[in-house]
N, C-alpha and C positions, 0 to 999 in steps of 0.2 A: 504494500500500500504506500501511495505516495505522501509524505509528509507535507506539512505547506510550510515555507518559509515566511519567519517571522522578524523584521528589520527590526533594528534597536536604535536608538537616535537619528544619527545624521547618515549613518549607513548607505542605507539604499542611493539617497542623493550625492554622497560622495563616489560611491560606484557608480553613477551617471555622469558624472567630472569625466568618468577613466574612455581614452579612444573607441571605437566600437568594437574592435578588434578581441581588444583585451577584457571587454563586458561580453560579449559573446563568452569566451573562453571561460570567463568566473561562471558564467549564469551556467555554462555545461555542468563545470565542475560543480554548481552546489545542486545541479539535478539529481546529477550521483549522489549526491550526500541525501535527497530528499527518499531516495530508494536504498539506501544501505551500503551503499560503494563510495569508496574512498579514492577520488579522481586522481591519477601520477602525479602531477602538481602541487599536490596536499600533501602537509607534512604536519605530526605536534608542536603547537606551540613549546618553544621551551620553558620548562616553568611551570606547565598545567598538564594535569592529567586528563582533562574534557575538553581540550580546545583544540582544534585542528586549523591548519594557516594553508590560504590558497597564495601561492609565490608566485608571480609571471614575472619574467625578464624581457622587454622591450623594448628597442632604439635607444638602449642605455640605461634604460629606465625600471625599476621596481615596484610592480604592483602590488599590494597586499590586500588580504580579505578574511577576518577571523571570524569562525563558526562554531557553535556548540553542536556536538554527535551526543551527549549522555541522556539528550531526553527523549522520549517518546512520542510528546505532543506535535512539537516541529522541530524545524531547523533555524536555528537564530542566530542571525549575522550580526556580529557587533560591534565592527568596525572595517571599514572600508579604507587605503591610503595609498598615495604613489611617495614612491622615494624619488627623488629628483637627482639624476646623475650629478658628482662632483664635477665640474670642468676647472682641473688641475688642485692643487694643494696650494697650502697659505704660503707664502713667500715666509720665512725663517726672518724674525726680529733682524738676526748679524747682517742679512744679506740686504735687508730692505734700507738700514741706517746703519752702516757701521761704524758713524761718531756715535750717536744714543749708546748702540749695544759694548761698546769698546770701556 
């Protein structure tokens, strides 16, 4: 039986932020979660024992999507988020002013 999914705050809307590409892919994945399967993509949170993480990697970019499996009633997403690629590292104190840092 198919469970219905159950959004938790800003969720859903924050997964409507995410490309179409990458909200196609989540919504597969938590289909399987609404029938008992745990999509390749999905991995435990670390740190909880009931939380499973939808990860997509994109043009750089990380998608995230946390869901509960432990309950019966539905599937409830409870947080939705892109990581936004770094473009490069902070320039080192010495290298930016090397009278300051000297």
């Amino acid at each position: 039986m198919l469970k219905p999914v159950d959004w938790i705050g800003s969720s859903k809307a924050d997964l409507k932020k995410f490309p179409a590409t990458v909200q196609d892919a989540i919504g597969f994945a938590l289909y399987q979660a609404q029938n008992g399967v745990k999509h390749r993509d999905t991995k435990p949170l670390k740190g909880s024992a009931n939380l499973l993480e939808i990860v997509l990697h994109r043009a750089g970019d990380t998608y995230r999507t946390v869901y509960t499996f432990g309950f019966e009633a539905a599937v409830y997403v409870l947080y939705a988020l892109q990581e936004k690629r770094q473009r490069g590292r902070a320039t080192p104190t010495q290298e930016r002013d090397p009278v300051e840092a000297g």
